[in-house]
C-alpha positions, 0 to 999 in steps of 0.5 A, a space after each residue: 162453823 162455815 155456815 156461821 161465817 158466811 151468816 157473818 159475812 153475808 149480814 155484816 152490813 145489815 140490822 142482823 150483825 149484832 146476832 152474828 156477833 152474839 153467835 160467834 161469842 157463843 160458839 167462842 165461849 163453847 169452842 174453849 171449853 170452860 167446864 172443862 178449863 173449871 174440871 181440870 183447876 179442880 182435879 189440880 187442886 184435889 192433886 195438890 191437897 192429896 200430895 199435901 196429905 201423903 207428904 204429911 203421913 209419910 213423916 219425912 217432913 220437919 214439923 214446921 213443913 208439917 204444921 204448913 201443909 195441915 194448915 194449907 189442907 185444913 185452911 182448904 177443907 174449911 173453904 170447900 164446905 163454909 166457903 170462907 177462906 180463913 186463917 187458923 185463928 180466925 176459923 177457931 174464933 168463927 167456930 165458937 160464934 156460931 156455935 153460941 149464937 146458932 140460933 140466931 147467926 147462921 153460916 151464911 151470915 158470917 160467910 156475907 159479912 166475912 169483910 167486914 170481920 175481924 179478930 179482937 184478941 181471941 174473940 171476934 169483932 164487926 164494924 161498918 164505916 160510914 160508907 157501907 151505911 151510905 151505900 146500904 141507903 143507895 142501894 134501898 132507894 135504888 131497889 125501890 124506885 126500879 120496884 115502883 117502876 115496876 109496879 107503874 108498868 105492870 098498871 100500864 100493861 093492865 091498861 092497855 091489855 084490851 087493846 094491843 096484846 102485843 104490847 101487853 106482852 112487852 110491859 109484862 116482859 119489861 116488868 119482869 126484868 125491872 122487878 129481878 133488877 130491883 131483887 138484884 140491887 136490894 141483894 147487895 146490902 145482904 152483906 151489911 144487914 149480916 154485919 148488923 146482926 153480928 155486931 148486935 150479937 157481939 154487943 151483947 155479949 159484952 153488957 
């Protein structure tokens, strides 16, 4: 820790401060230990789901105190293992939508479209507003002119290949990164396009 302060102080005024910053972040981040910090959240929550469940086979409890911690366990388990945090009526209703349209909506599509769900009576219900058709349209020119900008520098960087190798690796680099934004910016309509498989589902049970 020394030897990275005084690398600090001696490079505070110099081009190499930002790597001094960028150093103390890490060895911040480290120092706090955040593996530790998410281990310690988890075995309080497994202490809390096990105390529930003790309370609960003890049978010293009244039946709403018993209906509220089978709730809170069964409402947690779901969470851990569908990552989706519903109520009573909503995983029933999850439950049997998947299980009839298995074949064609899996898990994760109601996991990405879980926003955008609701309940009508027992059954289940999906809509997008005009401003998810919006931003699903934002997000496809947005993917794609950062893809076609990607292409355009891969063609540069086959241009001037013979030339300067070391821009060769730069455009090649750049490239790269701009192709992982374009996946990145095209990944947010995931949830949207989980949404339309749904609602089209729903669709057709109802004709």
């Amino acid at each position: 820790m020394e030897k990275l302060i005084d690398f600090f102080i001696v490079n505070f005024n110099t081009e190499k401060i930002w790597i001094a910053f960028l150093c103390l972040a890490i060895y911040y981040v480290f120092k706090k230990e955040p593996f530790k910090i998410f281990a310690h959240y988890s075995e309080k929550k497994e202490r809390e789901h096990e105390l529930a469940l003790s309370l609960i086979e003890s049978e010293k409890l009244g039946k709403d105190a018993n209906e509220f911690l089978r709730e809170h366990l069964e409402q947690a388990a779901f969470l851990r293992y569908y990552r989706i945090n519903a109520y009573s009526e909503m995983r029933s209703a999850l439950f049997k939508f998947q299980k009839k349209h298995q074949k064609t909506i899996s898990w994760r599509n109601l996991r990405l479209a879980y926003p955008n769900i609701g309940l009508n009576g027992p059954k289940l219900s999906a809509t997008l507003k005009w401003y998810d058709h919006f931003f699903r349209w934002l997000v496809t020119v947005l993917s794609f002119l950062v893809g076609s900008y990607a292409v355009l520098v891969i063609v540069l960087a086959i241009a001037y290949k013979a030339d300067d190798p070391k821009q060769l690796f730069v455009l090649t680099i750049a490239a790269f990164v701009l192709l992982v934004a374009a996946l990145l910016f095209s990944s947010q309509n995931w949830p949207y396009h989980s949404t339309r498989k749904i609602i089209a589902e729903i669709e057709s049970d109802e004709k």
